[in-house]
mmCIF file of the N, C-alpha and C atoms, coordinates in Angstrom:
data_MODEL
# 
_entry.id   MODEL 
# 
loop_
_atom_site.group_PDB 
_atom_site.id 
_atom_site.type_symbol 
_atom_site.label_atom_id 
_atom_site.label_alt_id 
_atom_site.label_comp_id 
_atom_site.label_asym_id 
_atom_site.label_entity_id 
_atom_site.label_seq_id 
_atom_site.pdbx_PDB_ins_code 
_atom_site.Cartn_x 
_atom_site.Cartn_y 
_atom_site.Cartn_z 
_atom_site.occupancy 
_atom_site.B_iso_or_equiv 
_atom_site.pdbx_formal_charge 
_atom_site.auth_seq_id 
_atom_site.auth_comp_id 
_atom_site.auth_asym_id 
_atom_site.auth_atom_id 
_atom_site.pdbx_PDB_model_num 
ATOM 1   N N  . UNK A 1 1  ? 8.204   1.039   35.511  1.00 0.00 ? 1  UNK A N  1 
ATOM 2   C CA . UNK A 1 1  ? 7.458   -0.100  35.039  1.00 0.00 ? 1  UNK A CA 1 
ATOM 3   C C  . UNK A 1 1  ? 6.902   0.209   33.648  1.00 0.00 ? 1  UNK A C  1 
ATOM 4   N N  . UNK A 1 2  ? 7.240   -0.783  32.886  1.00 0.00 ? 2  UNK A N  1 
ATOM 5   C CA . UNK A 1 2  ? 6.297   -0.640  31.400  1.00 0.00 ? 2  UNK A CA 1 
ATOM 6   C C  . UNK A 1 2  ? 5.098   -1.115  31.361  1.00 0.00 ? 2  UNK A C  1 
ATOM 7   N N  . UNK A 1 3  ? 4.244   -0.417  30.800  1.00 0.00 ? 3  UNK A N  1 
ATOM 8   C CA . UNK A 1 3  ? 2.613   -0.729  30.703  1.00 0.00 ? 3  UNK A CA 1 
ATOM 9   C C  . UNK A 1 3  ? 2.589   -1.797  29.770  1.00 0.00 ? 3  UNK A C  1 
ATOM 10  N N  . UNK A 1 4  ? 1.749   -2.543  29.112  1.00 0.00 ? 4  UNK A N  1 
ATOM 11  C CA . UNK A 1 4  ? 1.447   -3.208  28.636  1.00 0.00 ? 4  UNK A CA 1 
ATOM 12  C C  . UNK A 1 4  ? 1.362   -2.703  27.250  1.00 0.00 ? 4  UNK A C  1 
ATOM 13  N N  . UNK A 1 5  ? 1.399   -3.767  25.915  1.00 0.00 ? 5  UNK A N  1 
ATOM 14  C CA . UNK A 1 5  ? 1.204   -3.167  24.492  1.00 0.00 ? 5  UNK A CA 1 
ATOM 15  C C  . UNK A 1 5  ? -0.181  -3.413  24.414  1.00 0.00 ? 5  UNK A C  1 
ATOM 16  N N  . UNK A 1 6  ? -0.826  -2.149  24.235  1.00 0.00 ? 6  UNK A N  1 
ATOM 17  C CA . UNK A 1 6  ? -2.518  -2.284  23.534  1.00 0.00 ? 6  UNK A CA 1 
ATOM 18  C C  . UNK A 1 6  ? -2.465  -3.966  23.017  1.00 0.00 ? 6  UNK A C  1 
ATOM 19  N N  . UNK A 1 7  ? -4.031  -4.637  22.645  1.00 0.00 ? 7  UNK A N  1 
ATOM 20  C CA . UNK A 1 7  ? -3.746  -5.528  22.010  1.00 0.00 ? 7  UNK A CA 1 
ATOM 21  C C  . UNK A 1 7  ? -3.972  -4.675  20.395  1.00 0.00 ? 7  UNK A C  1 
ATOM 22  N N  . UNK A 1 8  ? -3.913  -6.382  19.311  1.00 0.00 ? 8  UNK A N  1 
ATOM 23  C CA . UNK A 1 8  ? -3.731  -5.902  18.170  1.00 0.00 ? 8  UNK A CA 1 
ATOM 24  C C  . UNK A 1 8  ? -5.240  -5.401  17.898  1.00 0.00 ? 8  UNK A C  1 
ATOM 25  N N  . UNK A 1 9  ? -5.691  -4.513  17.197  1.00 0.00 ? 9  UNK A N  1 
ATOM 26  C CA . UNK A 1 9  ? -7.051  -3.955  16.603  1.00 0.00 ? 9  UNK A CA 1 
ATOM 27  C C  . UNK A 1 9  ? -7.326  -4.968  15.563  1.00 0.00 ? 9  UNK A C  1 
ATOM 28  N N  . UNK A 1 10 ? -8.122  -5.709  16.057  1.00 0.00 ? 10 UNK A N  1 
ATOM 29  C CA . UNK A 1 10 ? -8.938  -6.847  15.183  1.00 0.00 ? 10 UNK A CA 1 
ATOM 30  C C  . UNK A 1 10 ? -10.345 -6.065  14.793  1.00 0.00 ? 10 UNK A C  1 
ATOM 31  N N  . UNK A 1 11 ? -10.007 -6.357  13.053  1.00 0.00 ? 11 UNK A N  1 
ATOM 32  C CA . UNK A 1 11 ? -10.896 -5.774  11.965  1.00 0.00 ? 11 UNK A CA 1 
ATOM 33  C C  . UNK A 1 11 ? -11.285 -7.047  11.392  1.00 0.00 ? 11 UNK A C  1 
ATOM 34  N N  . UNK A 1 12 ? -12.685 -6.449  10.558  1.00 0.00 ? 12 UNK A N  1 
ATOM 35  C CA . UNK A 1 12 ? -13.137 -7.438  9.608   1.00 0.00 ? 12 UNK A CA 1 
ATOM 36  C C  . UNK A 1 12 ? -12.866 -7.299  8.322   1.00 0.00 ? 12 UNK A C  1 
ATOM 37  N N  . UNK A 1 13 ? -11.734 -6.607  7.930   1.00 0.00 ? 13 UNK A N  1 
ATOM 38  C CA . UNK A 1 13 ? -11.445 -6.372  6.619   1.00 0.00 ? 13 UNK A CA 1 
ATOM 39  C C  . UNK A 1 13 ? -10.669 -7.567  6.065   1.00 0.00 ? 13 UNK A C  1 
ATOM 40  N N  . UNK A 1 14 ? -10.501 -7.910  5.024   1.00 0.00 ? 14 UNK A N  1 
ATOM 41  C CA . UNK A 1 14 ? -10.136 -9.444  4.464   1.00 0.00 ? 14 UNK A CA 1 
ATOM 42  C C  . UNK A 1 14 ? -9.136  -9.159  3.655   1.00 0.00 ? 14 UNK A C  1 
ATOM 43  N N  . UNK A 1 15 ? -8.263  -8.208  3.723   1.00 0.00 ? 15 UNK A N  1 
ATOM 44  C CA . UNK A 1 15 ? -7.462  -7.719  3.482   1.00 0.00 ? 15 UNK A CA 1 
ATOM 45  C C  . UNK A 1 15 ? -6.204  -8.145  3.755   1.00 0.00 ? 15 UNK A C  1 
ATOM 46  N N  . UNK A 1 16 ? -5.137  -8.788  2.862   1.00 0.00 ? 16 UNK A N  1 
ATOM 47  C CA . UNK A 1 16 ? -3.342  -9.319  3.637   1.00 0.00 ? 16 UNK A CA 1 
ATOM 48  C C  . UNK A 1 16 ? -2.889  -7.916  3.650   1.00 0.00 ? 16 UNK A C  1 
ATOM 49  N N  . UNK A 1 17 ? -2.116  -8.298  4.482   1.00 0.00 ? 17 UNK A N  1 
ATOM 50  C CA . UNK A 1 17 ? -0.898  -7.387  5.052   1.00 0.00 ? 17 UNK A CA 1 
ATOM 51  C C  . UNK A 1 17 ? 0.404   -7.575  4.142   1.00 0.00 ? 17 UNK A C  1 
ATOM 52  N N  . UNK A 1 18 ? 1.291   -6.521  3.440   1.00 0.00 ? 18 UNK A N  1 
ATOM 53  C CA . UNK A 1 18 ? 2.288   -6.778  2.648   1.00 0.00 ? 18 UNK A CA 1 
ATOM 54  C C  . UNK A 1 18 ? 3.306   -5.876  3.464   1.00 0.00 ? 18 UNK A C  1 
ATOM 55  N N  . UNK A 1 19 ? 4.724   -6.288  3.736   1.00 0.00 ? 19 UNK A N  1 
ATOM 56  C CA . UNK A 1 19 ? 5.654   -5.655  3.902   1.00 0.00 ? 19 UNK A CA 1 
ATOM 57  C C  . UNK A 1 19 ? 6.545   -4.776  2.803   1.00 0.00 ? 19 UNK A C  1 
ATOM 58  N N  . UNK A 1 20 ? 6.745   -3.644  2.341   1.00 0.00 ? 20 UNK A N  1 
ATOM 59  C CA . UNK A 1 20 ? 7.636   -2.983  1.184   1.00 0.00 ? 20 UNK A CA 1 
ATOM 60  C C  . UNK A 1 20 ? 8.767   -2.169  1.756   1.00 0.00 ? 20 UNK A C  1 
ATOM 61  N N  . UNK A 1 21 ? 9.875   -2.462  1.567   1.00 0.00 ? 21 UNK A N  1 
ATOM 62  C CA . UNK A 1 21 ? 11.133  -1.837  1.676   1.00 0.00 ? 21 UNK A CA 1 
ATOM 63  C C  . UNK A 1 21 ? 11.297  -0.461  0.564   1.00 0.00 ? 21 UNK A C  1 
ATOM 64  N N  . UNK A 1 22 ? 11.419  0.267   0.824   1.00 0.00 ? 22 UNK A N  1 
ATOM 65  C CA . UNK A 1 22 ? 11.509  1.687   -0.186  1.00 0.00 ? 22 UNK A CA 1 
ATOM 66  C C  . UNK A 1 22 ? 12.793  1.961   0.106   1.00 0.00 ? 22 UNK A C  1 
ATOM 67  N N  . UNK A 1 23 ? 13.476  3.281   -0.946  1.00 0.00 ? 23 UNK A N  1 
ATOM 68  C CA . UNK A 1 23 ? 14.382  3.943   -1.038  1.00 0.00 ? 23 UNK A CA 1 
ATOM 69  C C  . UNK A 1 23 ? 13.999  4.749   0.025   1.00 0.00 ? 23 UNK A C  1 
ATOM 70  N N  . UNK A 1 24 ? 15.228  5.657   0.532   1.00 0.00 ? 24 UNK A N  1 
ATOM 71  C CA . UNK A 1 24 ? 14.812  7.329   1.251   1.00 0.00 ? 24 UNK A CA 1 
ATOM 72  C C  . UNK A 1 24 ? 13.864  8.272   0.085   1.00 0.00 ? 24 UNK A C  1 
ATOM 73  N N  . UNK A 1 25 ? 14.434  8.340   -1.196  1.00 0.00 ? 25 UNK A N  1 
ATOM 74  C CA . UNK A 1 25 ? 13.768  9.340   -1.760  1.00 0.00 ? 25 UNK A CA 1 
ATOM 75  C C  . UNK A 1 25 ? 12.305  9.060   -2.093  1.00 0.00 ? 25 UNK A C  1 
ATOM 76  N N  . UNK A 1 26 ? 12.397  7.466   -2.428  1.00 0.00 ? 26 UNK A N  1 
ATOM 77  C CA . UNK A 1 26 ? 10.968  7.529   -2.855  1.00 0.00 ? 26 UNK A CA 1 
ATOM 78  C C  . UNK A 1 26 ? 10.208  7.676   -1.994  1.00 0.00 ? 26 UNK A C  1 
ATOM 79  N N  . UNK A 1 27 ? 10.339  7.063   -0.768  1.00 0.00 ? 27 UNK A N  1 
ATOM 80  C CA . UNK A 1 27 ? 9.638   7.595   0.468   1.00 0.00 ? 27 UNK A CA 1 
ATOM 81  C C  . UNK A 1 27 ? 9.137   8.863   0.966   1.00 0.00 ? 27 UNK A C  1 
ATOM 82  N N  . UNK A 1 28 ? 10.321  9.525   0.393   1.00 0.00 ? 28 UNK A N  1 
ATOM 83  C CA . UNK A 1 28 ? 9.667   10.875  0.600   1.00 0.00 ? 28 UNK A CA 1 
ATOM 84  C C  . UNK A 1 28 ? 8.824   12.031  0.063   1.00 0.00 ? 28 UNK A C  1 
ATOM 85  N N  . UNK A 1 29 ? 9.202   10.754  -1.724  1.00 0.00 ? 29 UNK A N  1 
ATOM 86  C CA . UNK A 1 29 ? 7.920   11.570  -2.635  1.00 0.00 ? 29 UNK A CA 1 
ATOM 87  C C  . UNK A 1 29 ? 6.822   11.015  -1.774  1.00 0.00 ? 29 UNK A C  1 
ATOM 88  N N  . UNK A 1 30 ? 6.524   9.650   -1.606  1.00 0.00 ? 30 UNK A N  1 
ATOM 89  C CA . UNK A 1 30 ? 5.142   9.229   -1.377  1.00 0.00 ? 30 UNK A CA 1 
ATOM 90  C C  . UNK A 1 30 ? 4.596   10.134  -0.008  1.00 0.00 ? 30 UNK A C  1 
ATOM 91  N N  . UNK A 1 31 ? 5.218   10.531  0.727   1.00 0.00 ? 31 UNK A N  1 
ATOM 92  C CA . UNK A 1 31 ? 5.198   11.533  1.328   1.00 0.00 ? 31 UNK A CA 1 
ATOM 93  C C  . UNK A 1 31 ? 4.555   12.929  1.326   1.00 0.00 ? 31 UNK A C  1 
ATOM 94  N N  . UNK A 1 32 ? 5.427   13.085  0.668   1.00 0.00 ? 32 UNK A N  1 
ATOM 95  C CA . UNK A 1 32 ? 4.630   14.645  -0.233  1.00 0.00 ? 32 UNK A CA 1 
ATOM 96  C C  . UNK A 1 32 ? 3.331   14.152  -0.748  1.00 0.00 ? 32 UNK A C  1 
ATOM 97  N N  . UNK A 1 33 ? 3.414   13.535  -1.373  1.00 0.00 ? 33 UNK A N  1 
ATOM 98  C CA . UNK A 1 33 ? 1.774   13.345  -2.266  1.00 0.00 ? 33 UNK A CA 1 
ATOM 99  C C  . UNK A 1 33 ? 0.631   12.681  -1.134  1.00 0.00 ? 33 UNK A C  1 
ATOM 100 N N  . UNK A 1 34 ? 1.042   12.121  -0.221  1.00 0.00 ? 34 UNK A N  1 
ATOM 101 C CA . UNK A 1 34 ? 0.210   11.558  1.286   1.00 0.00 ? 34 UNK A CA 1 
ATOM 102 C C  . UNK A 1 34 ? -0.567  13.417  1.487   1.00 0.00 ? 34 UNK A C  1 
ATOM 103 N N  . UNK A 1 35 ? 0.490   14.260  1.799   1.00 0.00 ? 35 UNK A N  1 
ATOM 104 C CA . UNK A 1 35 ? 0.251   14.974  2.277   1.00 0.00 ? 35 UNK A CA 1 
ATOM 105 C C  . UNK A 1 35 ? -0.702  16.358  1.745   1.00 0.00 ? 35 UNK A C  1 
ATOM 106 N N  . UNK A 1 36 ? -0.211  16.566  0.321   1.00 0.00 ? 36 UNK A N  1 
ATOM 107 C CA . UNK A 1 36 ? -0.790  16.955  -0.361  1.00 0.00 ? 36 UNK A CA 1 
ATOM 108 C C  . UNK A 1 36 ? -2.364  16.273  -1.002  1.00 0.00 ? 36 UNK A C  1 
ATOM 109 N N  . UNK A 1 37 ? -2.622  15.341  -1.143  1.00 0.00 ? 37 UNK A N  1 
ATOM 110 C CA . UNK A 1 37 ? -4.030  14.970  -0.934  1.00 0.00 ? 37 UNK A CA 1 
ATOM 111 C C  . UNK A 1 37 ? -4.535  14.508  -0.293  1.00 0.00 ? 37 UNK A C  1 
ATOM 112 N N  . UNK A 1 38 ? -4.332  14.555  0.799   1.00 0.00 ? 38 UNK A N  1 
ATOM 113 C CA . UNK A 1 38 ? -4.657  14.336  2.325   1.00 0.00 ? 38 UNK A CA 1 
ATOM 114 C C  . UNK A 1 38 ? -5.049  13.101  2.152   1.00 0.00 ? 38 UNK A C  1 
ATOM 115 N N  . UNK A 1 39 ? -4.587  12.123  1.710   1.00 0.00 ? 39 UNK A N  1 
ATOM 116 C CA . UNK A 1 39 ? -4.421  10.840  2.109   1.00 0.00 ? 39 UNK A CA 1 
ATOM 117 C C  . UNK A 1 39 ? -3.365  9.934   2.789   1.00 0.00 ? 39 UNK A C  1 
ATOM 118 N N  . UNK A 1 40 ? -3.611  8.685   3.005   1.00 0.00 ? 40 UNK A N  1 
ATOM 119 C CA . UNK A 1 40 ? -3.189  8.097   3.629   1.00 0.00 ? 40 UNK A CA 1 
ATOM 120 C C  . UNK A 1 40 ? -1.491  7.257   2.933   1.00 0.00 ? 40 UNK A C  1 
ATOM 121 N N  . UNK A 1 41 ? -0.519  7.037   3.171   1.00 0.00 ? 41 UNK A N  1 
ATOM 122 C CA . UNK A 1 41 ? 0.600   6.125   2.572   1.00 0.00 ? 41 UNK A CA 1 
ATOM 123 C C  . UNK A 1 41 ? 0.149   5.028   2.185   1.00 0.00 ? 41 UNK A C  1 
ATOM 124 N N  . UNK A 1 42 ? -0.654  4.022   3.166   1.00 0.00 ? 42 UNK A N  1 
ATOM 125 C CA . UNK A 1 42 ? -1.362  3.124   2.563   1.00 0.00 ? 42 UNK A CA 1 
ATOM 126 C C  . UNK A 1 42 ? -2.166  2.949   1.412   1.00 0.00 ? 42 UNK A C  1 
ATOM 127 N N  . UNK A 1 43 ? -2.859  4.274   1.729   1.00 0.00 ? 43 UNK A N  1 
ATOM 128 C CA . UNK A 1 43 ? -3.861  4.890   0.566   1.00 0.00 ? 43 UNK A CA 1 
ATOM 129 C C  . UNK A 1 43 ? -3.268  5.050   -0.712  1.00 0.00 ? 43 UNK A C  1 
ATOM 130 N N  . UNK A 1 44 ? -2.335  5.375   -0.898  1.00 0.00 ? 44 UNK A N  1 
ATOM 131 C CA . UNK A 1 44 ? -1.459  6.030   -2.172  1.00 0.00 ? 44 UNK A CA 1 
ATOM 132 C C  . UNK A 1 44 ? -0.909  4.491   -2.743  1.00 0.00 ? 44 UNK A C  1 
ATOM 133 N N  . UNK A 1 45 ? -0.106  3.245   -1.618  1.00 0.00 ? 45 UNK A N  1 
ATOM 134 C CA . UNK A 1 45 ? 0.377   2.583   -2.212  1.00 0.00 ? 45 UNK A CA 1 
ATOM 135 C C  . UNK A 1 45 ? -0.690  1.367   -2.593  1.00 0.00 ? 45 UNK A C  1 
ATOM 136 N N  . UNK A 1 46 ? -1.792  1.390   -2.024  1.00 0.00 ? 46 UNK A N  1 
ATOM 137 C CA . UNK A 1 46 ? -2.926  0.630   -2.714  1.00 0.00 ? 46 UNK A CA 1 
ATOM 138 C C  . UNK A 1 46 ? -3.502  0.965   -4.066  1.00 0.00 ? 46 UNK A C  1 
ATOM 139 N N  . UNK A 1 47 ? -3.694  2.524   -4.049  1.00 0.00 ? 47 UNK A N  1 
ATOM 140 C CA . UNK A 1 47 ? -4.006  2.845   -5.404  1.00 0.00 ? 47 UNK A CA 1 
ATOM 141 C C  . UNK A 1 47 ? -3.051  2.717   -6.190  1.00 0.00 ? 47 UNK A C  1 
ATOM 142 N N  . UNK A 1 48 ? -1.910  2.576   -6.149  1.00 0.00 ? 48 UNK A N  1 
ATOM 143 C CA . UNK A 1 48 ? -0.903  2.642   -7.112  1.00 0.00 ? 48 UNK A CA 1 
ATOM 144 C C  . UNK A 1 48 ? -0.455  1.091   -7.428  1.00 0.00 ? 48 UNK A C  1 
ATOM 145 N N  . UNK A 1 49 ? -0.535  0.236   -6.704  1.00 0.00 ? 49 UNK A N  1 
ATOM 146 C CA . UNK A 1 49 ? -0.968  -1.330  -7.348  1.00 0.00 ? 49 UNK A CA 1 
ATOM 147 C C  . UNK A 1 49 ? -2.375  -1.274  -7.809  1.00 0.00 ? 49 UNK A C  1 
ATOM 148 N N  . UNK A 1 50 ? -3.139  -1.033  -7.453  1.00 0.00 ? 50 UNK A N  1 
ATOM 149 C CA . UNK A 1 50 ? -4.263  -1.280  -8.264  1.00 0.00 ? 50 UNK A CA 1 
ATOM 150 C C  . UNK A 1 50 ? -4.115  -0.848  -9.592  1.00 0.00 ? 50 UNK A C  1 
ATOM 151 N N  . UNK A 1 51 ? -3.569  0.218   -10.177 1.00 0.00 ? 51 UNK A N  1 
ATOM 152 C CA . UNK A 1 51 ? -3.810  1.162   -11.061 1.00 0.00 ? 51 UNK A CA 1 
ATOM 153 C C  . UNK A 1 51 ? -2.532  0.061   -11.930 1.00 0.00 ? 51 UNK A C  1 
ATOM 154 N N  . UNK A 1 52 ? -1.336  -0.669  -11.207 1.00 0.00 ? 52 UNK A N  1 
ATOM 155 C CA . UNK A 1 52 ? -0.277  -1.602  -12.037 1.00 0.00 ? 52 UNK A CA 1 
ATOM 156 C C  . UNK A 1 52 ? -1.209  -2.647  -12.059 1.00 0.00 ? 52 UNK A C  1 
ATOM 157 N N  . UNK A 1 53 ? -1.900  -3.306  -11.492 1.00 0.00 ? 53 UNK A N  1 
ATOM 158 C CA . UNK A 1 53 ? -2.325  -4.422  -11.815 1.00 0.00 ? 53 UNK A CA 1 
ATOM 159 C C  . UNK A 1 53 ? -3.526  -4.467  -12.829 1.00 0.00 ? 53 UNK A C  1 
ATOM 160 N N  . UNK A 1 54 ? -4.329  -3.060  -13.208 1.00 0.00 ? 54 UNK A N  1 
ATOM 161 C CA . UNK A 1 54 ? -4.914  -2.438  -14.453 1.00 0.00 ? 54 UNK A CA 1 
ATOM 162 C C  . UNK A 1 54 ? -4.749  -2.962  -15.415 1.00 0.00 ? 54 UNK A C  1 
ATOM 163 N N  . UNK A 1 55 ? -3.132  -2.182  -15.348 1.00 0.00 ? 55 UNK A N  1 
ATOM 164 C CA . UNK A 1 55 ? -2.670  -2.426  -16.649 1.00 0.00 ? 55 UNK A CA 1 
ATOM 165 C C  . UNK A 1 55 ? -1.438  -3.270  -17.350 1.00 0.00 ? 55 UNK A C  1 
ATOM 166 N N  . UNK A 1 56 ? -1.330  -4.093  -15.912 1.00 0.00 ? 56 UNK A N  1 
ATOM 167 C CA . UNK A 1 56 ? -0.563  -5.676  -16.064 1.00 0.00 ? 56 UNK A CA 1 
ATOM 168 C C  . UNK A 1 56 ? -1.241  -6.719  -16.574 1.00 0.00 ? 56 UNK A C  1 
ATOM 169 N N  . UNK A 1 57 ? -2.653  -6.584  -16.235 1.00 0.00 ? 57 UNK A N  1 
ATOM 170 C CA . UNK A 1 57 ? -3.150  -8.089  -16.327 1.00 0.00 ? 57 UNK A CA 1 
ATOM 171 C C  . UNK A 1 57 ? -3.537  -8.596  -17.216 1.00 0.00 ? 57 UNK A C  1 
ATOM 172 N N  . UNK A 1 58 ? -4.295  -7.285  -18.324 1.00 0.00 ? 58 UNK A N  1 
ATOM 173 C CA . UNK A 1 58 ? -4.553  -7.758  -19.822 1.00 0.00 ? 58 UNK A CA 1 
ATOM 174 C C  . UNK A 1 58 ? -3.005  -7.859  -20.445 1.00 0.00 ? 58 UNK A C  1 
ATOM 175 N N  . UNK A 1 59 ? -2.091  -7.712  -20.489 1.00 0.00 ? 59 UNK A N  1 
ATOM 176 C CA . UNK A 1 59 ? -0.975  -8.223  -21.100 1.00 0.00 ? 59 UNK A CA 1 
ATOM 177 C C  . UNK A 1 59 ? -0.672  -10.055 -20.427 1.00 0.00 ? 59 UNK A C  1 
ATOM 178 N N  . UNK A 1 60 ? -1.208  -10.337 -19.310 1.00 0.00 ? 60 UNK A N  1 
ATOM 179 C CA . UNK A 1 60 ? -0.065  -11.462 -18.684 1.00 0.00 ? 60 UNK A CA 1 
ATOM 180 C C  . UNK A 1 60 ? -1.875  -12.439 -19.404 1.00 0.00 ? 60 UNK A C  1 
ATOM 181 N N  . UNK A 1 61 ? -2.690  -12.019 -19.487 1.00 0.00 ? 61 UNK A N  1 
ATOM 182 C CA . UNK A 1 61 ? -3.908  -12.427 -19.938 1.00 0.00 ? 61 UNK A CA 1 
ATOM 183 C C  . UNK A 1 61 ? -3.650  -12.248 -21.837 1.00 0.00 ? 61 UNK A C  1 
ATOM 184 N N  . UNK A 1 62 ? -3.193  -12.106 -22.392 1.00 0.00 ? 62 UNK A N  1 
ATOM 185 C CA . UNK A 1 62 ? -2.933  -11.881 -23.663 1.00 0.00 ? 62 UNK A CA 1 
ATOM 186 C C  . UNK A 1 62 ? -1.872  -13.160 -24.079 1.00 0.00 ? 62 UNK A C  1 
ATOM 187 N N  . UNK A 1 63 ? -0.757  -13.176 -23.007 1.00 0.00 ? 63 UNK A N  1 
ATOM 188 C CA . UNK A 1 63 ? 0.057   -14.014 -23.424 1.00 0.00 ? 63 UNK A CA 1 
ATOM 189 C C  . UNK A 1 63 ? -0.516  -15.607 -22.837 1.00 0.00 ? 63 UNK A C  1 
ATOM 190 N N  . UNK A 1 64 ? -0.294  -15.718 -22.054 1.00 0.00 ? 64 UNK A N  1 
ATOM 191 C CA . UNK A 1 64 ? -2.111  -17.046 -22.119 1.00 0.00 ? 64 UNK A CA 1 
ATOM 192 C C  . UNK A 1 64 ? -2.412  -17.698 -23.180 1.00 0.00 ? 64 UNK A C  1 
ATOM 193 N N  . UNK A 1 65 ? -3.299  -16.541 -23.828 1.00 0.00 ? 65 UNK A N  1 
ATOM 194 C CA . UNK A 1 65 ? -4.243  -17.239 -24.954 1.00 0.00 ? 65 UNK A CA 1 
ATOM 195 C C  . UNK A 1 65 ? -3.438  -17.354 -25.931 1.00 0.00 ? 65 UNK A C  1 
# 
């Protein structure tokens, strides 16, 4: 008999959910570097849009004006 699936862990974070398809390799850098600063994959690929959207937005904000 199969047990049941946990339900889903309902948070109050206001946060979307994004799906990303990766290569094998890049995956496995992000990997290494998860591991080596003991963070999280999530962790790494949040900071690493944040850090593009830095330095995307005054350009897409430049062409605008």
């Amino acid at each position: 008999m199969m047990s049941a699936m946990p339900a889903r862990k309902v948070t109050t974070n206001p946060a979307d959910r994004l799906t990303v398809t990766l290569d094998g390799a890049d995956r496995a850098a992000l990997e290494r570097i998860s591991k080596k600063t003991d963070r999280s994959l999530a962790w790494i690929v949040r900071e690493a849009v944040r850090q593009f959207l830095e330095r995307e937005l005054p350009k897409e904000r430049s062409k605008v004006g």
